[in-house]
C-alpha positions as CSV (number, residue, x, y, z in Angstrom):
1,X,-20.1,-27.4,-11.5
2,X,-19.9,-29.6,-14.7
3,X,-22.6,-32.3,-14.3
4,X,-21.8,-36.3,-14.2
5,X,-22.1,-36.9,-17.9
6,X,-20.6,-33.9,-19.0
7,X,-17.4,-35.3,-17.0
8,X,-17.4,-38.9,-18.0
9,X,-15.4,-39.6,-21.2
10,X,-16.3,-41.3,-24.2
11,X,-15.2,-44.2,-25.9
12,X,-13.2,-44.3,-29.1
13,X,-12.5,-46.6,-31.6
14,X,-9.3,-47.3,-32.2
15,X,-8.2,-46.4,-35.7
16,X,-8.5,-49.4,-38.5
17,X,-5.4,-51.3,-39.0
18,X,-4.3,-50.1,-35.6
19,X,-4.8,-52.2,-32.3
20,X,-5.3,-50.7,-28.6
21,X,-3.2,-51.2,-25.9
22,X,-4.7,-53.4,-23.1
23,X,-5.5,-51.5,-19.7
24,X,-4.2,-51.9,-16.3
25,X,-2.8,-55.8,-17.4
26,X,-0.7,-57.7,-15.4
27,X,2.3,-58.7,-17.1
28,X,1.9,-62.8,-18.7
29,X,4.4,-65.0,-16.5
30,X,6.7,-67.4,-18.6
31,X,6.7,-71.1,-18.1
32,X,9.8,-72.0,-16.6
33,X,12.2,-73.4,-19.0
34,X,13.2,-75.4,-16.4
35,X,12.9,-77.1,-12.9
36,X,14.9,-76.9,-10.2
37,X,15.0,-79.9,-8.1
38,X,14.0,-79.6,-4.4
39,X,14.4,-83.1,-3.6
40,X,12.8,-86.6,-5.2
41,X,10.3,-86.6,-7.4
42,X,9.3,-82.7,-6.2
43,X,10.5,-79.2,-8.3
44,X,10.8,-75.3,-8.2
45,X,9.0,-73.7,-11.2
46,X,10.1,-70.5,-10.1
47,X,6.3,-69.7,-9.0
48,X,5.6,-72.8,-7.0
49,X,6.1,-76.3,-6.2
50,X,6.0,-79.2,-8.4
51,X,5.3,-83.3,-7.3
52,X,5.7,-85.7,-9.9
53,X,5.3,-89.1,-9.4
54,X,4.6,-91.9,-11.7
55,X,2.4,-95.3,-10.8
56,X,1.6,-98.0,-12.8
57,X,2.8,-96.3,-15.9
58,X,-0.1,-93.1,-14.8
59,X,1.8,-89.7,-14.1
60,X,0.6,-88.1,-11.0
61,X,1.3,-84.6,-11.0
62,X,0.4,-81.4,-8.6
63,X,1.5,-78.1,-8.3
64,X,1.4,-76.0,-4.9
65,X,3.3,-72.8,-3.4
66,X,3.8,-75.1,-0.3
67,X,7.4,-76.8,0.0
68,X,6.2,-79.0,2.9
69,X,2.6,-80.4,1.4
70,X,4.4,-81.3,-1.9
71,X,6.7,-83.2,0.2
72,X,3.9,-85.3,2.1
73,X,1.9,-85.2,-1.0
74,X,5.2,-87.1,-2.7
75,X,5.3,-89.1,0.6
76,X,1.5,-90.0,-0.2
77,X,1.8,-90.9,-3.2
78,X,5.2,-93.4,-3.0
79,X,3.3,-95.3,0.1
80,X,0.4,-96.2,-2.0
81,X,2.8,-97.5,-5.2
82,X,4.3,-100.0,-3.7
């Protein structure tokens, strides 16, 4: 039987000029070129839930993969502007 450090690898360095692949990455997600509108002043990314909502000229914004609390977080947010 081979023993432990006989068995474990060892690292390289990558050639000059040449770069090394990344390992066991998760693929980057896009930004969404554009929203899709769920209802007012709340939007599908594609990922998750956007509220938007602007007071006093101050942009309130939130993101969550909830449908329902960006909704009452909209609701929230338009009771305490007026």
């Amino acid at each position: 039987m081979k023993s432990l450090s006989s068995r474990m690898t060892k690292k390289t360095k990558p050639e000059s000029g040449k770069k090394r692949a990344p390992a066991n990455r998760a693929p980057r997600r896009m930004f969404a070129l554009s929203y899709i509108p769920i209802a007012h002043h709340v939007y599908y990314t594609g990922y998750s839930f956007r509220t938007r909502v602007a007071i006093d000229g101050k942009t309130h914004s939130w993101n969550t993969s909830d449908k329902k609390k960006a909704i009452e977080y909209r609701d929230f947010l338009l009771l305490t502007r007026e």
